[in-house]
N, C-alpha and C positions, 0 to 999 in steps of 0.2 A: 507344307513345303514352300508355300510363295513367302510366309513369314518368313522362315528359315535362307531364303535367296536374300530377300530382305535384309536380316540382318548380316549373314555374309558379305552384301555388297556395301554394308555401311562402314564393317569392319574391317573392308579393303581400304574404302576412302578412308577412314583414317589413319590405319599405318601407311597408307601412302603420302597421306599430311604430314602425318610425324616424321617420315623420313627424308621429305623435302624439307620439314624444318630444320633437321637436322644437317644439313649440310649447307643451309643458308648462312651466312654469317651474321652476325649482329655488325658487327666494330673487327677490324684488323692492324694487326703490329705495321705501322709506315714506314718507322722507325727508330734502328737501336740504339743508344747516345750511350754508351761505359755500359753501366748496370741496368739503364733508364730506358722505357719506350715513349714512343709518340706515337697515338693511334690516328689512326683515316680522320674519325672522326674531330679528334683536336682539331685537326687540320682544314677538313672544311668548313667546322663551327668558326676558325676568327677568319676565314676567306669571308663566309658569310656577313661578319662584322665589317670587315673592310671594307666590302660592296657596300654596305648601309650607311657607312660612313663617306663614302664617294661620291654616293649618290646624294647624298644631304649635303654635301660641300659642292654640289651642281658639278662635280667633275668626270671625266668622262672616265669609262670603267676600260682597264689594259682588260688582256686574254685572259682566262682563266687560268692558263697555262703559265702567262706570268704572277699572276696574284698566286697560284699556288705555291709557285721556287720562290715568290718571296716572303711567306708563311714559313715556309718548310724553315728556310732560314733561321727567322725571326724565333723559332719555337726550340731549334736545335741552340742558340744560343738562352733562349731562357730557361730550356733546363741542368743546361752546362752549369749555368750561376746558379738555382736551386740546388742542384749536388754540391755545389760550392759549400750555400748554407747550408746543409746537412750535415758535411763534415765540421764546420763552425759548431756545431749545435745553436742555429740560429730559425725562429719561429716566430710569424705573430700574433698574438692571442688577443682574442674576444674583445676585450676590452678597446686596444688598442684599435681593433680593424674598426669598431662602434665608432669610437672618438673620430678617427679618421673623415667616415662618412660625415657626420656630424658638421665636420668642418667645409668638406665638400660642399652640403648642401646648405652651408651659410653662406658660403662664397655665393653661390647662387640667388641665394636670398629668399631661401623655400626652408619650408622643414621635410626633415628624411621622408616622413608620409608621403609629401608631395613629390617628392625625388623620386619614391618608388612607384608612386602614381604614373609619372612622365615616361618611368624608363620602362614599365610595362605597356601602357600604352602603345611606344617606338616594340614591343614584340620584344625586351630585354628581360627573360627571367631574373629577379632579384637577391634570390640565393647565388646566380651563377656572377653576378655585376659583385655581388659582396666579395667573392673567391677571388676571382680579377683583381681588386681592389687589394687584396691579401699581401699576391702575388707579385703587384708593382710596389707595396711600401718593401717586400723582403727583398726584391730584385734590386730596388732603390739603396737597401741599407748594407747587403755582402759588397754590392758595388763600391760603394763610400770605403767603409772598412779595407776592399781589400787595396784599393786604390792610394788611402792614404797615407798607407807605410811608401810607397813608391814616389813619394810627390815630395820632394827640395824646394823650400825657397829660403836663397841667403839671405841673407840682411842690405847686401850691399844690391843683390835685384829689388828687394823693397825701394830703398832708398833713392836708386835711378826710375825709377818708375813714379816716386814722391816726385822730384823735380820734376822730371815730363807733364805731368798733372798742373803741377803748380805751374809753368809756364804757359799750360794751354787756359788758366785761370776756372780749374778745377770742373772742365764743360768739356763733354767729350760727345761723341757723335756715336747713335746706335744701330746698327745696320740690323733688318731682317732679314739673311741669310737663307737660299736656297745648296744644297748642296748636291752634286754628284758624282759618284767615283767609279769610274770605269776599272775594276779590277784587273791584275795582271796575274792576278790564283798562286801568287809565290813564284812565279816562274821566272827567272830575270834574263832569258838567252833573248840573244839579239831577236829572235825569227818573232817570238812571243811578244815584245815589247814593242816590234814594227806592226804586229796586228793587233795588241790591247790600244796603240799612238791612233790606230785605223777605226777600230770600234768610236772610240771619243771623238774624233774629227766627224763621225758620220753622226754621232748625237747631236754636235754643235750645229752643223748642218740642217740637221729637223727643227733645233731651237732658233736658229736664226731665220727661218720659214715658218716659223709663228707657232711652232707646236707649245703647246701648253706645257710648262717645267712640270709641275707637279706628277704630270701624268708620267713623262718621259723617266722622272726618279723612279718613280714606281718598277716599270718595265725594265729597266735599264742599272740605277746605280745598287751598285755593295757596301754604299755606305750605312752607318748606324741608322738614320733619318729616313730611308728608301721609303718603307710605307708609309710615312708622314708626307708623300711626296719631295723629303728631303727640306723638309723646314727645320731649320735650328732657331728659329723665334731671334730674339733681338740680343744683340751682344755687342757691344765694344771692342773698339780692336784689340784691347788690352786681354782682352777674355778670351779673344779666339786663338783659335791653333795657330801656333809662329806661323807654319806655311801660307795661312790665307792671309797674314798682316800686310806686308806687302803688294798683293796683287787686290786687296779692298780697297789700297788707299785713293783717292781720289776718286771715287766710283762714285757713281748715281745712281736713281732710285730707275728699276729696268734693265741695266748695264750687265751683258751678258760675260764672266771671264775665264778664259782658260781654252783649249785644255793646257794644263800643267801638271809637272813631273812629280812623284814622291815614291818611296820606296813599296807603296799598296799598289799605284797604276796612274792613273791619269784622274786629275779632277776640273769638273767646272762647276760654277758657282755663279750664282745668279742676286744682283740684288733687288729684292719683293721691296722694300723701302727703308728711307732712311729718317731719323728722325734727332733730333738734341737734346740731350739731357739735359733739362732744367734745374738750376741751382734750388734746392729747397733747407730748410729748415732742419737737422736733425732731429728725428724725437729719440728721447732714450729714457727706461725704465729703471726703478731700482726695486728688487722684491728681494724677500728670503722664502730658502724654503728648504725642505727635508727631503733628502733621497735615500729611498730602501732599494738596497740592490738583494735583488734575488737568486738566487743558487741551487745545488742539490738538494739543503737543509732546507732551503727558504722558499716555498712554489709563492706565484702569485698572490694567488688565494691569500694565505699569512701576510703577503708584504701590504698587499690593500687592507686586510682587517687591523692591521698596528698601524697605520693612516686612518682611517676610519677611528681609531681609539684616541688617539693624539689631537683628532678636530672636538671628539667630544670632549676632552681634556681642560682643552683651550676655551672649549665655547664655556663651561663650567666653570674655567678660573683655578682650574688647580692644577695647573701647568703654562707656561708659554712656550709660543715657539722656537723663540734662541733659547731658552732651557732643551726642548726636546730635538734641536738638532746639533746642541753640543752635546748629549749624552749619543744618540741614534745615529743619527747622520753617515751616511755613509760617501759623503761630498767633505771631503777631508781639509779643503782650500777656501768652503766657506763656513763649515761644521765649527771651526775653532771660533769664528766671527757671529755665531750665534744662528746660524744660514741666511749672513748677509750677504748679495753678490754683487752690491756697489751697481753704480749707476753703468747702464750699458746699453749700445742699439740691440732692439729683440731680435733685430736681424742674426746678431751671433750665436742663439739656443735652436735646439734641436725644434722641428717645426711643430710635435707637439707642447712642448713649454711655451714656444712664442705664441704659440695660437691659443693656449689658455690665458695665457697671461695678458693680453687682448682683448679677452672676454671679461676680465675682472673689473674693478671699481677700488678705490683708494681704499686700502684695508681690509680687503674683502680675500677671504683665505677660499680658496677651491679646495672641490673635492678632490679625492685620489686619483690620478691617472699616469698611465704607463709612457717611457720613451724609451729610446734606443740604449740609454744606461739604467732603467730601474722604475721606480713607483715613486712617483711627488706628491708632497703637495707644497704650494706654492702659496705665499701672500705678496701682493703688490702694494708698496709704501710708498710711494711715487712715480711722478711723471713730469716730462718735462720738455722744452724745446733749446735745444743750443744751438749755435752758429757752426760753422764747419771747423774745426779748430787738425792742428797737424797729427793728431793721436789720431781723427775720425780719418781724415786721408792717408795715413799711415796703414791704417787698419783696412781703407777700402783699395789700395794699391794690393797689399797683400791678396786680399780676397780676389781681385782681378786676375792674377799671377796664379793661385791656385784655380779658377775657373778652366784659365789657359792648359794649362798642366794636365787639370783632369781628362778633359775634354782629348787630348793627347795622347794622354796612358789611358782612356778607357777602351780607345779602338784598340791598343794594341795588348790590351789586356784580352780583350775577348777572342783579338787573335789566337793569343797563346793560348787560351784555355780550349779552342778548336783544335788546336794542332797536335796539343797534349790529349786531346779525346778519341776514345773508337766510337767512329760513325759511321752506320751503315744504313744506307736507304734501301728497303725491300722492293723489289719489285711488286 
């Protein structure tokens, strides 16, 4: 009989275990985005990150309460852009995320081992830092893409922008940018717009009483940069959004300015420092190379193994490579030229081409790797130093222009893509 209590009472605490488990949750839906959810758990995993990052930048930590809304944010816009890619059919594979790191942890000047030595160390899982990593080059490339069809530039803004340059003797001044935007939520009636003008004056207020920007963007602004503390890093006036050219101009390093009007709310902006851009030296490269672009017929897989067959081709001598990228090529503009692409700054190739091509040595062909158009491989036939000549400033006016532009149409790209979305926050 005492056996028999025994195991009944064991048999209680368990289904009573079981049924506490059972109604515990692991992870809950936060939030609905179109088709898309955001769970609890997304949400407090990059709070947590933020906090790690605040706290290593000695800064001081906002409420939970605001690090949360500005997570929540930050996550509803990046899976807006992910459904973006999706309908693109846009993905990045293996390879590419590899290479990526790669390049990362050159910049640092470690090898990936060590990379993932460091970031586990700092309590960074390394599978999860890789996904991260995925998830900023596809954020990075729908963005680009969708962005690009939206961005003008004439000939005749090139060209007044050429003189402007040439007059200031091709030396331009680069500010570090703090930003923050006091939202008006779309609302533009008077009553709204006298209390988003009240919100901003009482920010200004705190920042002029010594409060720390960074912190206060966090808490406070709806701009792109908030959890950066509202750093946009170093840009030129030419680069930045028309609205802040003007009120940068004659500013000093500390100079706190605004608030000022725009159709989002009110903005101030702070500058962290200012610094001149030193005249240097152009370098500019000249390589050829073959591109396989990949399709329904064509997976990866295939386009790397017929790169793969082409180096051993080459190495062998019984083929070149202006032979195999006038037959192959799928670079139609330098495919006829044997895959010559003429001398150029690597600053104008996709950031995987310019960073392998980098790594090369005079005549030295790489192996296969992937970019935003397809699978390369690349040889480098030269190098070289020029002087600034009207083609390079022609070329870096434009680029300036497009900086501006983007930077522009990105916030109000994301705009739209919110406005166009069902979003619903669970209780």
């Amino acid at each position: 009989m005492k056996l028999i209590k025994t195991i009944l009472a064991l048999t209680l605490f368990s289904t009573a275990t079981l049924c506490a488990a059972k109604v515990t949750p692991l992870d809950s839906v936060a939030i609905v985005v179109n088709d898309g959810v955001i769970l609890e758990s997304e949400i407090q995993i990059l709070v947590t990150q933020i906090k790690q990052r605040l706290i290593k930048a000695g800064q001081d930590l906002p409420s939970d309460n605001v690090l949360e809304t500005q997570t929540i944010e930050r996550l509803i816009d990046q899976i807006l852009k992910k459904q973006m890619a999706q309908r693109m059919s846009m993905r990045i594979g293996d390879t590419q995320l590899d290479q990526t790191i790669e390049n990362i942890a050159a910049e640092q000047k470690v090898t990936v081992v060590d990379l993932k030595t460091a970031l586990e160390k700092d309590g960074v899982n390394f599978a999860a830092y890789r996904e991260t990593i995925r998830d900023d080059i596809l954020l990075g490339q729908v963005e680009r893409i969708s962005l690009r069809r939206r961005i003008n530039i004439s000939e005749q803004e090139i060209n007044n922008l050429v003189e402007l340059m040439k007059e200031h003797g091709q030396s331009s001044v680069q500010y570090n940018l703090g930003h923050i935007l006091i939202s008006n939520n779309g609302d533009d009636s008077t009553e709204n717009q006298k209390a988003t003008r009240n919100r901003a004056d009482k920010v200004l207020e705190l920042l002029n009483d010594g409060q720390d920007f960074k912190r206060i963007a966090i808490i406070s602004s709806s701009g792109p940069k908030a959890l950066e503390g509202g750093d946009w890093g170093y840009m030129s006036i030419n680069e930045m959004p028309t609205l802040f050219t003007d009120a940068v101009t004659g500013t000093a390093k500390d100079d706190i300015i605004g608030p000022f009007k725009s159709g989002n709310g009110y903005h101030i902006l702070k500058i962290f420092d200012v610094k001149g851009q030193q005249q240097i030296d152009v370098s500019e490269v000249n390589a050829k190379h073959i591109l396989i672009k990949t399709s329904i017929v064509l997976s990866d897989e295939r386009a790397k193994k017929m790169l793969d067959q082409f180096i051993e081709d080459i190495a062998q001598g019984t083929a070149t490579i202006e032979e195999l990228a006038k037959e192959h090529s799928d670079d139609p503009g330098s495919a006829i030229r044997g895959g010559e692409l003429g001398w150029n700054d690597p600053s104008i190739y996709v950031p995987s081409f310019k960073d392998t091509l980098a790594k090369l040595e005079i005549d030295q062909l790489s192996k296969p790797f992937k970019s935003s158009h397809g699978w390369h491989i690349v040889k480098l036939t030269g190098e070289r130093q020029v002087d600034a000549t009207d083609n390079f400033i022609k070329n870096r006016a434009y680029q300036m222009l497009f900086n501006r532009k983007f930077n522009e149409e990105s916030a109000v790209w994301s705009k739209e893509l919110r406005s166009n979305a069902y979003v619903e926050i669970l209780d």
